[in-house]
C-alpha positions in Angstrom: 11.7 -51.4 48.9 12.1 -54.8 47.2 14.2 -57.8 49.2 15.3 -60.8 47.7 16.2 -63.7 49.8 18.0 -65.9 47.4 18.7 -69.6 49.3 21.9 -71.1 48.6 23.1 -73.9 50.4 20.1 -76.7 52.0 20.9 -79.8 53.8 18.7 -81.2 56.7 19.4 -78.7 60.2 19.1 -75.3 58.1 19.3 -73.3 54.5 21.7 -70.7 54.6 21.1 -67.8 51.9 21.7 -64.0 51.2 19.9 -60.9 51.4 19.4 -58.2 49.0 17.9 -54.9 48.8 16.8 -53.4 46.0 19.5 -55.7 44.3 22.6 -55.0 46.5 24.0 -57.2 48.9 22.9 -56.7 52.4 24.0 -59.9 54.7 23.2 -63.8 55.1 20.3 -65.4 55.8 19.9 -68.9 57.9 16.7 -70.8 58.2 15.2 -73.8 59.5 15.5 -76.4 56.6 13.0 -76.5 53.4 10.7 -79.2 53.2 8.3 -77.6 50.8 6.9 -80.1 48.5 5.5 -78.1 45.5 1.5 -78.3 44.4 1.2 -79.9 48.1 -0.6 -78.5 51.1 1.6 -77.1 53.9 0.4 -79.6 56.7 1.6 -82.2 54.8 5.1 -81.5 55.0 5.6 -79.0 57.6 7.4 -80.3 60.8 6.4 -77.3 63.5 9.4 -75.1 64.6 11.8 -76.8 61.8 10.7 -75.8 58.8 11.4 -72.7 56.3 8.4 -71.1 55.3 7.3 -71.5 51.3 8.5 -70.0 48.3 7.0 -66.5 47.5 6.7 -63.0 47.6 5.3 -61.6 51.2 4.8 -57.9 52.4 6.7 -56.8 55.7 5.8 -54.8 58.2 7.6 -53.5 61.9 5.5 -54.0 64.7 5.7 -55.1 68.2 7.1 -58.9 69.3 5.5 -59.6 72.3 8.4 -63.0 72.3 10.9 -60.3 72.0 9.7 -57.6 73.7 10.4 -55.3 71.0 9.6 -53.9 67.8 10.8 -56.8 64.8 9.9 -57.1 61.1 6.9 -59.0 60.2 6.4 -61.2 57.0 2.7 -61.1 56.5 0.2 -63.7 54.9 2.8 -66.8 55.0 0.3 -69.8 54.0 0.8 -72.2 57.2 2.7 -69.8 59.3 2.5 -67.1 61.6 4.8 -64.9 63.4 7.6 -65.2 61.0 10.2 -62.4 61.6 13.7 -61.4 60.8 16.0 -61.2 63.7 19.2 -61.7 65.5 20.3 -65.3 65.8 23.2 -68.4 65.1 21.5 -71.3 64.0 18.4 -73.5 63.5 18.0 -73.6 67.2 17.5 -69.7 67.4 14.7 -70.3 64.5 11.2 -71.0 64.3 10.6 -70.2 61.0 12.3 -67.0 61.1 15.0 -65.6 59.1 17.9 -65.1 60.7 20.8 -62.0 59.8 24.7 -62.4 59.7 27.8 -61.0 58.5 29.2 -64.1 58.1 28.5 -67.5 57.4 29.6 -70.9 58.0 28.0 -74.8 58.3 24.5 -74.5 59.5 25.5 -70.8 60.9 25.5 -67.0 60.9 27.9 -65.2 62.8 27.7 -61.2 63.6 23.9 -61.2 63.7 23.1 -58.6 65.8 25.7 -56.1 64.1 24.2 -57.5 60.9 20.3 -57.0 61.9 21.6 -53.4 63.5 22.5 -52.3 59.7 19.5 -53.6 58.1 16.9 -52.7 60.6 16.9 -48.6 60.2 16.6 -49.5 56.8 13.6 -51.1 56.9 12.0 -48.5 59.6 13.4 -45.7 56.9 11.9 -47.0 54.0 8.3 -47.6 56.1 8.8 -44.0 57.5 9.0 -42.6 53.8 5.8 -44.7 52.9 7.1 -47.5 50.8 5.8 -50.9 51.0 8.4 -53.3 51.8 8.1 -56.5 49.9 10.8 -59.8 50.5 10.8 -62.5 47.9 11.9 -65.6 48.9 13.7 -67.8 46.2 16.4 -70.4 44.9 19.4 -68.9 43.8 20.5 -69.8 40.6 24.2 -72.3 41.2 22.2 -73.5 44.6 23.4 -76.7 46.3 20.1 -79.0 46.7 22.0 -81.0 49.7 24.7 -80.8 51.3 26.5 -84.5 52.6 27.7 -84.0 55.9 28.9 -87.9 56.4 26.9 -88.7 59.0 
């Protein structure tokens, strides 16, 4: 199984995105705010718990949260990160990192994440069941919005 999370909209609090599988659409995506700086070292521009993790193509696993008390998916091998998962959530304060379902969006949000994560989640453990690997790439969609002015 191959996932594409293509991120669409940046501005300072979050990136909002979508998710595909295998090429069809499967829900939004929100995460902390990109501050990569290509051909640069993660430490030096990752701010802890704000930050999305880097460009790239990362396998994922299920296996047991011990945050969340329950069995997540796990991006594996994310240079400067650990623990990155895909789960329920609203905004940037719900992430640490993570990537966060919806079946909606709006500013700096994603709205119906738990039904969202509840349809993409058997997927996942179906796929693993059957004994494919489960890649995600992670990647600028092409008509992306660098910033977004919010006036402020």
């Amino acid at each position: 199984m191959k996932i594409r999370v293509e991120r669409q909209i940046f501005d300072d609090e979050s990136t909002l995105g979508e998710l595909f599988i295998d090429g069809a659409e499967e829900c939004f995506v929100l995460e902390d705010a990109v501050r990569e700086v290509p051909d640069k070292p993660v430490e030096e521009w990752k701010v802890a718990g704000k930050t999305a993790i880097p460009y790239g193509t990362y396998k994922l696993i299920i296996n047991h949260s011990q945050r969340f008390n329950r069995d997540l998916p796990l991006l594996l091998d994310v240079p400067g990160f650990s623990g990155v998962r895909i789960h329920p959530g609203n905004t940037a304060i719900d992430t640490e990192a993570c990537l966060l379902v919806g079946r909606r969006r709006g500013e700096d949000f994603v709205g119906e994440s738990r039904a969202a994560f509840g349809l993409l989640y058997p997927k996942l453990v179906a796929a693993l069941a059957a004994g494919d690997e489960i890649t995600i790439e992670i990647a600028k969609a092409d008509g992306y919005l660098e910033k977004i002015d919010k006036g402020e």
